[in-house]
Every structure is written in structure tokens, then in C-alpha cells.
N, C-alpha and C positions, 0 to 999 in steps of 0.2 A: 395489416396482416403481419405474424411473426415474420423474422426475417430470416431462420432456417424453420426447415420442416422437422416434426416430432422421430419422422423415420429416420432422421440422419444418426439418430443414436447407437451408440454399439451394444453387443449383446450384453445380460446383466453378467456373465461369467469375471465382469473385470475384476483383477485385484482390489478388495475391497478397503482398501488401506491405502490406494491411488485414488479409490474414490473420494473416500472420507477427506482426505488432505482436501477434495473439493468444494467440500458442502460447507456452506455457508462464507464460500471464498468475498473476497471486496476486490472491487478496483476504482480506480483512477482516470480523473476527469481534470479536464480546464475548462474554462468557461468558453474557448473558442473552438476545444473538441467537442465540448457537449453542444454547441447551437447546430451542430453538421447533424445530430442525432432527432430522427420527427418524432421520437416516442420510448422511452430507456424500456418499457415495458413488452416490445417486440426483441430485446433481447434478455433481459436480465431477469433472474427469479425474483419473485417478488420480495420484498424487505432489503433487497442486497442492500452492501455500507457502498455510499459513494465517495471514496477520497474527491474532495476538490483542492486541485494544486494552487496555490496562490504567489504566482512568480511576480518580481517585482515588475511593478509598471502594470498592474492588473488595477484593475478599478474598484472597491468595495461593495459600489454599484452592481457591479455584474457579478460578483462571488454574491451576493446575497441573493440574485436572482437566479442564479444558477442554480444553488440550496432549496427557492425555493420553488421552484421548477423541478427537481428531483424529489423533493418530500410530495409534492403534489400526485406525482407518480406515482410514489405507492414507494419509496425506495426512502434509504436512511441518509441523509447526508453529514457526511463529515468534513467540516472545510479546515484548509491547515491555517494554523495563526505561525509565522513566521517572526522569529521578533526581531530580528535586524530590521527589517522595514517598518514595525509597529513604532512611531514616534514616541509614543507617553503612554501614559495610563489611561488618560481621556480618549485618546485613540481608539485603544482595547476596550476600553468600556461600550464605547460606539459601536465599535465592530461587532462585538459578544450581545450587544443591547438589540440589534438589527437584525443580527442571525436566529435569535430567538423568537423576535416578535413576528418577523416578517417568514421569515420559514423553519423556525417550530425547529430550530435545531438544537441539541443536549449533548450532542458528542465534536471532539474536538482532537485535530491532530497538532499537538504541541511541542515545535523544533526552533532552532536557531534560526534555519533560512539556509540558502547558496549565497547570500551576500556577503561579501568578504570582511566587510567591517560594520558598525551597525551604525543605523541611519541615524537614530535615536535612541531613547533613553535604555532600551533592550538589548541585549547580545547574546543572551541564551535563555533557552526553555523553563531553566531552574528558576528564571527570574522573572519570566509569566507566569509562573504556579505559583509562586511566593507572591504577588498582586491577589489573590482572594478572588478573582472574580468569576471566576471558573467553576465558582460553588455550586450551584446548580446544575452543573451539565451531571449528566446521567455516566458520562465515558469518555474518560480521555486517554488518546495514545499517546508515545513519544517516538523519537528514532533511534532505529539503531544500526550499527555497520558491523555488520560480519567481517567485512575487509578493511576497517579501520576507518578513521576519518584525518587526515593531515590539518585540518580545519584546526579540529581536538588536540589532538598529539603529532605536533610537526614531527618530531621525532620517527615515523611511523610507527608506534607501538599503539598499544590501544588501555595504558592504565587510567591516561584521563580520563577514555570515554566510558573503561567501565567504573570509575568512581564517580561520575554524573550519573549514570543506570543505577548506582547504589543506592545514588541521594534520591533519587525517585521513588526506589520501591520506600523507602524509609516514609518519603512525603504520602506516599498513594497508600500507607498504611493506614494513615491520620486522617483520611477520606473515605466518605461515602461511594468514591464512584466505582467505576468496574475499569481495570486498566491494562493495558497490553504495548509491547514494542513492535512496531511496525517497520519493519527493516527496508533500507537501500536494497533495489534487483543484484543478484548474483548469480553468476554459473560456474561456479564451484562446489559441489555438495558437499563434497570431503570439506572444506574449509567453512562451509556453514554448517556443519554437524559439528566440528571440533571447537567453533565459537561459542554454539548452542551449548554445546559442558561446560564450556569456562565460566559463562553464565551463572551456568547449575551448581557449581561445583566453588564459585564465589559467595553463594548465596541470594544470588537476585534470580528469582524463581518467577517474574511475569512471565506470562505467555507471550509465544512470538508468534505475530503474523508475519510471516517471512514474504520477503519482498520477490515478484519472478516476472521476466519481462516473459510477456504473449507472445506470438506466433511473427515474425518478420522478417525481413531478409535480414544478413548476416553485415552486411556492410552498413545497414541503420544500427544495429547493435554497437557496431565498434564504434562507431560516430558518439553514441551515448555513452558507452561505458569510456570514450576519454573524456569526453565532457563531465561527469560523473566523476572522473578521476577513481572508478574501480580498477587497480592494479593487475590482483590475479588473475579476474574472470577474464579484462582484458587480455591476458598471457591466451586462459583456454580457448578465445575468439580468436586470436591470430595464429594458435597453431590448427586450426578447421581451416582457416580462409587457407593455408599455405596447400591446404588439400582441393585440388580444382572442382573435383565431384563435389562436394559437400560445399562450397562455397558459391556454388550455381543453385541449391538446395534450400529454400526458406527455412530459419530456426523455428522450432518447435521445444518446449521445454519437457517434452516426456521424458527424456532420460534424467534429469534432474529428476522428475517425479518420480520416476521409479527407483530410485536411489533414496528418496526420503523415505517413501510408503516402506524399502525395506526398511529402512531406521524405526522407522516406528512399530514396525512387529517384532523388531529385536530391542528395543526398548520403549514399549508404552505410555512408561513413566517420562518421557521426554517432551520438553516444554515446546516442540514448536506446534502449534494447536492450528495455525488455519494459513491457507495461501492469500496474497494480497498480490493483484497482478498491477501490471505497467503496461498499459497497452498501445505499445509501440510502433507494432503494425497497423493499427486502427482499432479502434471500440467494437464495430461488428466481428472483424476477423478473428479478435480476443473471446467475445461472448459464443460465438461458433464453435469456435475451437472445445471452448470450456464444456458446450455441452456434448460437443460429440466424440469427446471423452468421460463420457460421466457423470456431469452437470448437472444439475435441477432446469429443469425447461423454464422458459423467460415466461412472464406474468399473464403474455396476450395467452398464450397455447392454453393456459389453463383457464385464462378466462376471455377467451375469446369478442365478448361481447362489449369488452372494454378498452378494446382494441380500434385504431381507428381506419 
């Protein structure tokens, strides 16, 4: 059975540019959050993209079953290739060989990694795409930080990382595929609309699927965003927690939402195209929430019989 009811939805009067930022949103999975889940099709609309995160010390074994445990579902999977833990070429080649044959995947999220040095022959994203082997995938994303990366630019500024976004769009010209940035969670809007221009306004025009953590309490957020090493959003988490009401209060990211939806009715023309969630508080809490603000109903509702 689904795991909310179709009535939990709110009326159609919502802002319809809070919805849209919805449809066709993605999120994010591990392979030890996804075995807690009996069916992704009691929450998620059908097609949704499944990021699968591949932190180090994960098995190949399980990202590939994980993939293809989701594709089976009826759901798109996108697993990330990390290349600080990618050893060699032969590695990748295995990996990308596995993920296609064994669960039919074509799209790929392509980053450095959290590893702070690279394990092998890889240390960034530019230098799996420049391996060729990625020729067939139908879609590849990469990363991006609205708040910067220290990883990229010790310095904290962010010229490296928009001169790696450069080379990208440059590369993802020379290609077939269909490509978009997929950014780190933020709670700063103002600061992800003002990165969103510099983007635009440098010349690298991908779309962004902006990154936004789900529904969860306030003190798992800060926990992430130091781990994460987001500076700002950190600032706007700790000035909420200093307020006792609002810190007793589970996060919700509507106001973030309504601050884009208006960006986008005061400029249409703006690159950031679809939300990509973090679900933080859990996978059901995240898919609930999504639709009873708006969502597309998850796969069973509409097909009930394929439901188990």
C-alpha cells in the first residue's frame, strides 16, 4: 500500500511556480538507506532520478544492486562515480561495465568525492570525463557549490570551481549527452540566486538542479552542514537554533521554496530548472512531505495493482 494517502494533498490553488520547482524533483539514496525502503514505488512518482551516493568503504557490489533494484522499480538510477576512490581506468571501466549490464543504467553523477586525497589514479571529475568511457551514458551531471568548495579554492573564493564548471560546459558541448549541475544542500536563497548569476552571467548556462535537504530536525541539519563544511547556511542554522521556538520545530524547506518560486516568476529566464533533495530526515518523511506540498503521487497510488 502507498505509504501516504492521495487526500493528504493540499488544494490545487498553490503557487504554481512552488509547484513546478517540484515536478520532476530527484533524490538521494545509499545503498543502506535504500534496503530500510520495501518498495520506492509506495513513495516516489514513477520515473523519479535516484541519486545513489557512493561514500567510500561502499561495496560495488551493493551500488550495483542497489541500481538495479531501483531501475527495476520503475525509477531512474543515477549512481555517483567519485574519483578519488576510483583506482585506475580498469576500475571505471568495471564499474560503468556492471552498472549498465546488470541495471541498465545511462546516467551518471560525476565528482571528485569527500576524500581528501585520491586513492588512485583520479582526483577529479575533469579526469573521468576525459577517460571516454562514459560515451554511451544518455546523462551525466556534475557538482556544484553555491557556497563554495575549500577542497577547490582553499582560498575560499570559488574561481577554481567556476573554471572546472567552464571546462565542463566546454566538454558536455562535444557530447551527445543531456547535462546538468547538481549542487551541495543550502539554506541560503539569497546566496543561491546570487551564485545562480554568476553562473549565468560567466557564461556556463547548464541547468541546475539545486541541492535542498528534506524535512528533519534542526540539530541533524547542523550536524551535516559541519560535516559538509557549508559555512553560510551553517550561520542561518545557528541563528534559528539560538531561537528556542524554532529550534524545538522540525526544518521544513518551504521558505527556501518560496523564495525560489518567486525568483523564477521575476526571472523565467533563470537557470535553476529542477529541485534535487537530501533526505535527511528519512526517505518516507522526504517523499510525504514532497507530495503534500504539491508532488506528483508515488507510483502504487496510480497504479495500485503493482503495489505490493
Amino acid at each position: 500500500m502507498p505509504f501516504f494517502a492521495l487526500t493528504n494533498q493540499p488544494e490545487a490553488s498553490m503557487d504554481p511556480q512552488f509547484k513546478a520547482l517540484l515536478d520532476d524533483y530527484s533524490i538521494e539514496v545509499m545503498p543502506r538507506t535504500a534496503s530500510k525502503i520495501d518498495d520506492f514505488r509506495s513513495l516516489l512518482p514513477p520515473g523519479t532520478r535516484v541519486y545513489i551516493a557512493h561514500v567510500d568503504g561502499t561495496d560495488i557490489d551493493d551500488m550495483v544492486a542497489t541500481a538495479k533494484r531501483i531501475h527495476l522499480e520503475g525509477f531512474t538510477p543515477m549512481p555517483h562515480f567519485p574519483a578519488r576512490i576510483i583506482c585506475d581506468r580498469k576500475t571505471l571501466a568495471l564499474w560503468i561495465a556492471r552498472y549498465r549490464e546488470e541495471a541498465n543504467v545511462d546516467e551518471g553523477l560525476i565528482l571528485a568525492g569527500g576524500a581528501a586525497k585520491a586513492e588512485g589514479d583520479f582526483a577529479s571529475s575533469m579526469q573521468l570525463l576525459e577517460t571516454g568511457l562514459f560515451g554511451d551514458f544518455r546523462r551525466l551531471h556534475v557538482a556544484g557549490h553555491p557556497e563554495g568548495n575549500r577542497s577547490i579554492d582553499p582560498d575560499g573564493g570559488e574561481s577554481q570551481a567556476m573554471a572546472a564548471l567552464a571546462w565542463k560546459q566546454r566538454f558536455f558541448a562535444c557530447t551527445d549527452a543531456e547535462f546538468a549541475i547538481a549542487t551541495q544542500f543550502s539554506f541560503d536563497p539569497e546566496g543561491i540566486i546570487a551564485w545562480a548569476e554568476r553562473l549565468r552571467d560567466t557564461g556556463i548556462d547548464m541547468p541546475i538542479h539545486l541541492g535542498l535537504a528534506g524535512p528533519t530536525k534542526l540539530q541533524t541539519l547542523i550536524k551535516f552542514a559541519i560535516a559538509c563544511g557549508i559555512g553560510p547556511s551553517l550561520s542561518v542554522l545557528q541563528k534559528r537554533a539560538l531561537n528556542f521556538s524554532k529550534l524545538l520545530l522540525p526544518f521544513e524547506p518551504t521558505s527556501i521554496l518560496d523564495r525560489l518560486a518567486q525568483y523564477k516568476r521575476e526571472d523565467p529566464k533563470g537557470n535553476i530548472e529542477r529541485i534535487h533533495f537530501f533526505p535527511l530526515g528519512g526517505i518516507r518523511r522526504c517523499a510525504s512531505w514532497i507530495f503534500e506540498h504539491g508532488g506528483a503521487p508515488p507510483a502504487a497510488a496510480l497504479n495500485p495493482s503493482r503495489a505490493d
